[in-house]
N, C-alpha and C positions, 0 to 999 in steps of 0.2 A: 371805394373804401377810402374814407379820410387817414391818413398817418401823420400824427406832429405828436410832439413833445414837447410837454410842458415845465416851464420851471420857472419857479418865484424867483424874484430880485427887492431886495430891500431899496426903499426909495431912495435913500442917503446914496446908493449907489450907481443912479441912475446917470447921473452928467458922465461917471465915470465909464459905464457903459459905451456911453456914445462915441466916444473917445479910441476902444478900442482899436488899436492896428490891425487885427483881425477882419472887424467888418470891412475897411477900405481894401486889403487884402485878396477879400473874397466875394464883395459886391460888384454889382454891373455899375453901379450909376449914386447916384444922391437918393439917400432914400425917400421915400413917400409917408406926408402927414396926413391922416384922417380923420374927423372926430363922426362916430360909430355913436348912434343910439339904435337898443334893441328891445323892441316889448318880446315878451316870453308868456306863453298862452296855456293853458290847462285847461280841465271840465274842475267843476267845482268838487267832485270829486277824485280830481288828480288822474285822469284816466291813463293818461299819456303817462307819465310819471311811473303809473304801478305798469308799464311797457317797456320802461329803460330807455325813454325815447323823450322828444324836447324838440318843440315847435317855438320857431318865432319868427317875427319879421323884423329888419334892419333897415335904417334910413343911411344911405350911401351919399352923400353928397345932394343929389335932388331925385335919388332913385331910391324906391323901396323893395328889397330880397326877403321873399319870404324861404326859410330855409328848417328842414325836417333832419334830425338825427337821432337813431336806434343801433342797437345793437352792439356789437364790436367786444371791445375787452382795450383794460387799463393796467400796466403793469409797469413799475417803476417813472413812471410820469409818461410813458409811450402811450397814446389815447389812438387807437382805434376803432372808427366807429362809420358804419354805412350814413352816406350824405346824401341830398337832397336839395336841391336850391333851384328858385323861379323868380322872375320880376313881378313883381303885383301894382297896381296903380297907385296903392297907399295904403294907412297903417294896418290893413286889416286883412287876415290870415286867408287866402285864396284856394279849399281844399279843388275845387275841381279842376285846376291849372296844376296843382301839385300831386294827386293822384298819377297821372298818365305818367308822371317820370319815374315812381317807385319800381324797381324791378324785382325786389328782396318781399317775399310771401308773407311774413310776419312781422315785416316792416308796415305795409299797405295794411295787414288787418285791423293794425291798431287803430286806422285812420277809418274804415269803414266802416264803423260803426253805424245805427241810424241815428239821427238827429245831432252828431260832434258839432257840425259849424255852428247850431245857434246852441249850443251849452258852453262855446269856449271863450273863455273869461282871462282878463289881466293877470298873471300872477306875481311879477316882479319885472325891474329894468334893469339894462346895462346901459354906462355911461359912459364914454371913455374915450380919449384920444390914442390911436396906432398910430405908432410909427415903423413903417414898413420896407428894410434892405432884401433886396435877390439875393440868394447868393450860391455863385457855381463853385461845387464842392467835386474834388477827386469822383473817378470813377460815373463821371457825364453825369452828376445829380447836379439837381437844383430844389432848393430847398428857400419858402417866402419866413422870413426870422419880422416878426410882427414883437413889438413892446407895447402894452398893453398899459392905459393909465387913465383912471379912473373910479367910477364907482359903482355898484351894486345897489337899487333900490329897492323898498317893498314898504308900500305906507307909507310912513311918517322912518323909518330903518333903515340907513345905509350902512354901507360895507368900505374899505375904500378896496383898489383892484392895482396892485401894479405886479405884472407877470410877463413871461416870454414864450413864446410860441415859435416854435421848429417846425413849419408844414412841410412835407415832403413834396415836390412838384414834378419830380420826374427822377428817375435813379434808385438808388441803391439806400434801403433802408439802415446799414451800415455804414455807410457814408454820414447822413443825417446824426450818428449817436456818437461815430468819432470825433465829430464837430463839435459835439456838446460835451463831449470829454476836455477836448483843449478847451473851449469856451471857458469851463469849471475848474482849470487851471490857474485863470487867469484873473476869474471875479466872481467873489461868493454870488453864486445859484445853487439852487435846491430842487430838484426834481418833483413835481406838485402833480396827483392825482386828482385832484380837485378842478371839476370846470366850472367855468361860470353859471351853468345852469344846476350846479349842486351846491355855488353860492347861494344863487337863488332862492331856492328852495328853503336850503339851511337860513336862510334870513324872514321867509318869510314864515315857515312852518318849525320853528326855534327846536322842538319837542319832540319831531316825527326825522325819522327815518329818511336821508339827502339823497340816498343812491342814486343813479339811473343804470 
């Protein structure tokens, strides 16, 4: 089960971000710069989607993760949600490598459907440089604090994207939200139920329904 928490940052407020006395505070080291592109897959009739569930694959540097998420629950920006993640050789979504890892029953059925791998089609991208601090928090957690900067594509329709991500990586899910309490002391964020695959969505299907 994946745990983080999400929260918007206004761009204007980003240098100041970095700055924090917090992060150095509570980081291991120098954080980590990535730049993240992610295709996001559907059937053309949004199979995945009417599941609560969101497939896609990511380019890491010269390695491509294809990565499966369903389920969970979203409450006050805390995103809870059963995860999923494989290496694949390139851009293109590897069900029979990502099947054997699903262990959650209505996770996998989404996926087993007959004929998914050749009905599943582009639906939008993610564009975006992370920047990525550890950071050990009270009570033996460790929690990856990801700043997220970039864009949203679908067609010719972007979005832009700058947000913060709280993943939990070990500890104490009260630890993780005391953080984001001092964090929102210190510098306007806003708690965002919104992921980037109901960006997505909301970008490329304007009219319908974003959920997952």
């Amino acid at each position: 089960m994946e745990i983080e928490l999400k929260l918007s940052i206004a761009p204007r407020d980003v240098d100041a971000f970095h700055q924090l006395p917090l992060l150095k505070e509570y980081s291991s080291g120098a954080p980590e710069v990535q730049e993240l592109f992610s295709i996001y897959v559907d059937t053309p009739g949004l199979h995945l989607k009417q599941h609560r569930s969101a497939l896609r694959v990511r380019k890491v540097g010269d390695m491509w993760l294809q990565t499966y998420k369903g389920g969970g629950s979203v409450e006050a920006g805390l995103h809870q949600r059963h995860e999923w993640e494989c290496e694949v050789s390139g851009p293109e979504v590897d069900l029979d490598r990502l099947l054997p890892l699903i262990d959650n029953p209505s996770a996998r059925a989404a996926l087993e459907i007959a004929g998914l791998a050749e009905q599943l089609r582009e639906v939008f991208t993610t564009s975006f440089q992370r920047t990525v601090w550890m950071l050990h928090l009270p009570q033996d957690t460790v929690v990856e604090l990801a700043l997220d900067q970039g864009f949203v594509s679908a067609g010719d329709d972007c979005v832009p994207l700058c947000e913060i991500e709280l993943e939990l990586k070990s500890g104490q899910t009260d630890a993780l939200l005391a953080f984001s309490r001092t964090l929102r002391q210190v510098i306007s964020l806003e708690p965002s139920n919104i992921s980037k695959a109901q960006r997505g969505f909301a970008l490329r299907f304007p009219k319908a329904d974003s959920s997952l």
